[in-house]
Structures are given as C-alpha cells and as structure tokens.
C-alpha positions as CSV (number, residue, x, y, z in Angstrom):
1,X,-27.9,-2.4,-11.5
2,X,-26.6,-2.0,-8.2
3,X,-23.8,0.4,-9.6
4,X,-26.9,2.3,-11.6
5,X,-28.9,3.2,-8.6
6,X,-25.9,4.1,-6.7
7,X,-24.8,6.7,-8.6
8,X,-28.4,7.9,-9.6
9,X,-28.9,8.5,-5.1
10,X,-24.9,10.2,-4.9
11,X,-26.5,12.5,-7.4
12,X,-28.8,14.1,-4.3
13,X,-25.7,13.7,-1.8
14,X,-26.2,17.3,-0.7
15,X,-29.5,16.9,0.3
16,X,-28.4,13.6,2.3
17,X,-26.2,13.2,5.5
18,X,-22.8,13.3,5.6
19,X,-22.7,9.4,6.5
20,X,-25.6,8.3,4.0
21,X,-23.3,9.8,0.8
22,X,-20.3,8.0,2.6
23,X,-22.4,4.8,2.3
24,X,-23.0,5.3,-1.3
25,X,-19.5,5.5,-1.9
26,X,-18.7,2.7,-0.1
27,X,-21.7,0.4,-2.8
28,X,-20.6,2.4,-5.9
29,X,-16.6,1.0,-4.7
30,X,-18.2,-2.2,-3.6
31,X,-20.1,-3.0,-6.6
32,X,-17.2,-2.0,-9.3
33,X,-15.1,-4.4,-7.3
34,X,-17.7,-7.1,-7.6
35,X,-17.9,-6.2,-11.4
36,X,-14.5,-7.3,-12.0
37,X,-14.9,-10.4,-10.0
38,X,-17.4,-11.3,-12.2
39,X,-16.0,-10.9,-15.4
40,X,-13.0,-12.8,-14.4
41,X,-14.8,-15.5,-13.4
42,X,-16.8,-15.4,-16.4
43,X,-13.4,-15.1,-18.8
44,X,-12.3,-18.4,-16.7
45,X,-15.5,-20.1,-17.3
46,X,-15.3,-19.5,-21.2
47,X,-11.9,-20.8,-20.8
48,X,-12.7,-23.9,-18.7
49,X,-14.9,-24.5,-21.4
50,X,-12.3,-24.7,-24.5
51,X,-14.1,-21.7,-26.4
52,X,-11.7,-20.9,-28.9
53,X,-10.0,-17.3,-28.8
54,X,-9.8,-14.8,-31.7
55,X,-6.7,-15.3,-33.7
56,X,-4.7,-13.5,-35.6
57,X,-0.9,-11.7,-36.1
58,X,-0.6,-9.5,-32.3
59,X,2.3,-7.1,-32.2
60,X,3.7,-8.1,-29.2
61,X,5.9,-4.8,-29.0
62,X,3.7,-2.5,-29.2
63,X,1.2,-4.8,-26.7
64,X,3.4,-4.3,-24.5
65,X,5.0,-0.8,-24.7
66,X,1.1,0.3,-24.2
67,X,0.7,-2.0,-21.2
68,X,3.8,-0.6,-19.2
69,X,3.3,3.0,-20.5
70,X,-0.6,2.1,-18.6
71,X,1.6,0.8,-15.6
72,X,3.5,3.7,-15.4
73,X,0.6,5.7,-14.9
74,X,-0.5,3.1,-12.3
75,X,2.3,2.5,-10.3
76,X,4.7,6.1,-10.7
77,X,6.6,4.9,-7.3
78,X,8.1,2.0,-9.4
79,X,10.4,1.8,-12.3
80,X,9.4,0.4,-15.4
81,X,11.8,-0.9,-18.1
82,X,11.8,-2.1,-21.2
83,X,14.4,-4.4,-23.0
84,X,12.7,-5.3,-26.6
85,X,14.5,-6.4,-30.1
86,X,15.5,-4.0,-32.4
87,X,12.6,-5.0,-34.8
88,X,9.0,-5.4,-33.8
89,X,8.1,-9.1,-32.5
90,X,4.6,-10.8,-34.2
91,X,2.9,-13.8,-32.3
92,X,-0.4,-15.4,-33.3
93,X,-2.9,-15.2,-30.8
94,X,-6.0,-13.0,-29.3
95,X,-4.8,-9.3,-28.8
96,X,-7.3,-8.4,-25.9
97,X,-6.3,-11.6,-23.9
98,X,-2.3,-11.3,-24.7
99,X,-2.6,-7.7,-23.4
100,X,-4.3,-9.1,-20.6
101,X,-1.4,-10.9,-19.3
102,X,0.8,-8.5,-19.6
103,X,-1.2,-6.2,-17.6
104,X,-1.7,-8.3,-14.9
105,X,1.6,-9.5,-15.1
106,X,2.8,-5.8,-14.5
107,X,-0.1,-5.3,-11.6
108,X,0.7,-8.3,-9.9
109,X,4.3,-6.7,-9.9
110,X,3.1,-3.2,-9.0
111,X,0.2,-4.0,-6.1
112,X,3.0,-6.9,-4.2
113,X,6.6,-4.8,-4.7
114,X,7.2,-1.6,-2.8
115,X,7.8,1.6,-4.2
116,X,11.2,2.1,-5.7
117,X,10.8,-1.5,-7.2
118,X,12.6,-2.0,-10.9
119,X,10.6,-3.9,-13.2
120,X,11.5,-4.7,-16.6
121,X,9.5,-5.9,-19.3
122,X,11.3,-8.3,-21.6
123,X,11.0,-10.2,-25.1
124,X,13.2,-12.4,-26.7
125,X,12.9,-14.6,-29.8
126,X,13.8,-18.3,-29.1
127,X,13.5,-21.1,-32.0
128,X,9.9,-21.5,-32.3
129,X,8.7,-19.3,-29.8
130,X,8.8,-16.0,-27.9
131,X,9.9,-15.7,-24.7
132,X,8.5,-12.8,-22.8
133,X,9.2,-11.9,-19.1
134,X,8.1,-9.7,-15.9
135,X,11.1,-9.2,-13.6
136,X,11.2,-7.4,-10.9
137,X,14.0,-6.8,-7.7
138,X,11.4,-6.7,-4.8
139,X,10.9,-9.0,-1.9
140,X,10.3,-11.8,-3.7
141,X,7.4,-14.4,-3.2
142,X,7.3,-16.4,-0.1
143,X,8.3,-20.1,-0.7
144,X,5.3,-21.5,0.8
145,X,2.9,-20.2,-2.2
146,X,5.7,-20.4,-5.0
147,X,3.3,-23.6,-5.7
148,X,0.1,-22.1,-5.7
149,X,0.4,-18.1,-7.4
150,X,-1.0,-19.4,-10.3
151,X,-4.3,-20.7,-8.6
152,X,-7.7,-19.1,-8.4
153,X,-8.0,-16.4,-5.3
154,X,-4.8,-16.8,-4.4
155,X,-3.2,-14.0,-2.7
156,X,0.5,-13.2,-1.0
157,X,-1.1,-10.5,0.6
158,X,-4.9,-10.0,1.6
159,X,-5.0,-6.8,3.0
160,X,-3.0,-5.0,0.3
161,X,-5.2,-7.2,-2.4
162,X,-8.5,-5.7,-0.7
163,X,-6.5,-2.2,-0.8
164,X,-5.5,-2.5,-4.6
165,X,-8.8,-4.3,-5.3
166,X,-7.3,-7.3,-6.3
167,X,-9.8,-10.4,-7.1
168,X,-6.6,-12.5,-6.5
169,X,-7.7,-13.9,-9.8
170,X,-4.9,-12.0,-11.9
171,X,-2.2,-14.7,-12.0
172,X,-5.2,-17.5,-12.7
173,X,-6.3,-15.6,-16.0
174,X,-2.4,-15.2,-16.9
175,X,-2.4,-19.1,-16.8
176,X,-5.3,-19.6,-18.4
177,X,-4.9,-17.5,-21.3
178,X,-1.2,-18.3,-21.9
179,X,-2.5,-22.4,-22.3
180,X,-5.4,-21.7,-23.9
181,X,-2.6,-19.7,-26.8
182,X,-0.9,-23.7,-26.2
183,X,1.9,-21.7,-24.6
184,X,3.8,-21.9,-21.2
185,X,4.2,-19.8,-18.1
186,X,6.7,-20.3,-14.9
187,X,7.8,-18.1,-12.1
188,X,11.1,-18.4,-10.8
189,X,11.5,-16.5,-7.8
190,X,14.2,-15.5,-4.4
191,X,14.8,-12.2,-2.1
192,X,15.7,-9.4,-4.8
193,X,14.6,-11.1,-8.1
194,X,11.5,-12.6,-9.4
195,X,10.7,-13.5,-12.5
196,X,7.6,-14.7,-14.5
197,X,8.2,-15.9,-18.2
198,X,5.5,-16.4,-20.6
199,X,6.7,-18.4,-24.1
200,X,4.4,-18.3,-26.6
201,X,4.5,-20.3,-30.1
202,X,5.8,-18.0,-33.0
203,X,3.5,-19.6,-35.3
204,X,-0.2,-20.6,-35.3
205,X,-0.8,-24.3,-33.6
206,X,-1.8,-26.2,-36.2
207,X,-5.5,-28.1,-35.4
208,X,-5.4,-31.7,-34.1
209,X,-6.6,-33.6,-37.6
210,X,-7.5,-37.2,-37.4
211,X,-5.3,-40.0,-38.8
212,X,-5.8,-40.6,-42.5
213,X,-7.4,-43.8,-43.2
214,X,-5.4,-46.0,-45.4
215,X,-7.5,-46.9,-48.9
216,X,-8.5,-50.4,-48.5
217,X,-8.2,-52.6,-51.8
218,X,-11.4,-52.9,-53.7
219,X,-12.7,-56.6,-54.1
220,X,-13.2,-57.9,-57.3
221,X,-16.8,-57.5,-59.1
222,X,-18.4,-61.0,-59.5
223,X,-19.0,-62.1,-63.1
224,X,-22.6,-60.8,-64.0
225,X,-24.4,-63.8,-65.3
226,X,-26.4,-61.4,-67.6
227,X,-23.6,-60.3,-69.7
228,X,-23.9,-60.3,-73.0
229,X,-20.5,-60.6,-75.7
C-alpha cells in the first residue's frame, strides 16, 4: 500500500518541489526494502514451522548457470566462474528455494568482496549427495562472526548492507532452506579464500515411517458349548 501511493504522488512530481519528489523516492526505496524484509521473514516463519517444500527432480546446472549469468549482470566488477560436470547434475528438491541459495550465496559474495573479486561456482557429485560450492578470493570473513553468518540479521558490514539493501537475512534463508532439503551447509573461510559448500542428498529423503508392529499370536477360541456334531 505504501509502495501504491507512492508512486501514484511521483506521478505529479513536476507539479511538486524539488525536495517533496526526493521524499517520494526516498518511501518508494524505503518501502521496496521493507518488502523484502518481509517476505524473508515470512519464508523463515513457513520454515520455522516444518511446512513441507515442493518436490521434485531440479537441474542443478542449469539453476545455477541462470543464477550467476543474473550475478554477472549484478555484480560486472567481479568475475564469475563456473566449474560444472561434463553432464547435467539432478537433485530432488524445491526449484524456487534451491535457486534461492544460490543467489544469495552469489550476493552475499558480490555485496562483501571488492571489485576484481573471482568467484566460482562449483558442483561435484559425491556418493550420495551433491556438493556444491561459492568460492571466492576476497578478504575473507572476520573470525569473530565465522560463528554467527548463518544467523538472522547478521551482517559483516552494516553500512555496505544498508547500501546494497541487504536484510542481513540472506545467509539465514541459505540455512534454512538447505535443512529444510535435509542437507548441510558450512563456510570455511581465511584472507584470500572463502568458501561456502552446500551438499545436498542425490536422492529424495525417504519419510520417517513408524516401526512395524510385530503380529501378536491369536489366542485360542473357547469351545462353544452350543455346538452341535
């Protein structure tokens, strides 16, 4: 709503003053930010509360070639890689979400690195999973919040996050999303290489089922004194 009205008074910015149409600028900006914080909030929330994700068979190639090709666009002061298999790599899972990590992934790398930065995108088939990694040769991420990245609002840099429009809820939904797929993610991190690896299952988790209960012997009928020969 706010968003609505904004854009309906920028409409008549020429008949307004100069600092009036700077103002509505500033609440259309404002309010698109606040949108976002929202919906990741909300996607956390529908996590938090175990609501199952789509599933099906995700190219996880493709996902990603069309994530960093989006990066590229983002971030053209950087260098994006790729290093993928020769054949095209399948996971089960939810699409939107998986594409999700990766993108912020790729933005967390973008928004804290410099320009010039190197980062390459990577997937590699281990038994029984996929590995798939964000590595990048910038400054690295201070020891003191190594612990905490994946944490809701956290942020290495606050200023360049308000910049960027960062909710500092990027790495949080990464998390999130990767356990709710019952995978894993880490970060491994010094001066001139950090690395976040995401390993996913290769095949669907089968569903918890309960413990089969044993048949219990049947007791004897008792004679029916009503019988006849």
């Amino acid at each position: 709503a706010i968003r609505g009205y904004a854009e309906v008074a920028r409409r008549g910015r020429d008949r307004v003053p100069p600092d009036v149409a700077h103002a509505l600028r500033r609440v259309e900006s404002a309010s698109t930010r606040m949108t976002s914080l929202v919906d990741d909030l909300l996607l956390l929330a529908r996590l938090d509360s175990g609501r199952p994700l789509a599933t099906g068979p995700v190219d996880l190639t493709a996902l990603v070639v069309d994530a960093v090709s989006d990066a590229h666009v983002a971030g053209d002061g950087h260098r994006w890689q790729l290093d993928l298999p020769d054949e095209a790599v399948e996971v089960p899972g939810d699409a939107v979400r998986l594409h999700q990590v990766v993108a912020n992934l790729l933005a967390n790398a973008r928004v804290h690195t410099p320009p010039g930065t190197t980062v390459t995108t990577r997937i590699a088939p281990v038994p029984g999973a996929v590995e798939l990694s964000v590595t990048d040769d910038g400054p690295g991420v201070p020891p003191e919040l190594r612990d905490e990245v994946f944490e809701r609002f956290a942020r290495g840099d606050s200023s360049r996050s308000r910049q960027h429009g960062s909710t500092g809820l990027g790495l949080a939904i990464v998390a999130a999303v990767v356990e709710a797929h019952h995978g894993t993610v880490e970060l491994e991190s010094r001066p001139g290489r950090t690395v976040f690896t995401v390993r996913l299952p290769a095949t669907p988790t089968p569903p918890d089922r309960a413990t089969p209960v044993p048949p219990q012997p049947v007791a004897p009928a008792p004679p029916d004194s009503t019988a006849h020969a």
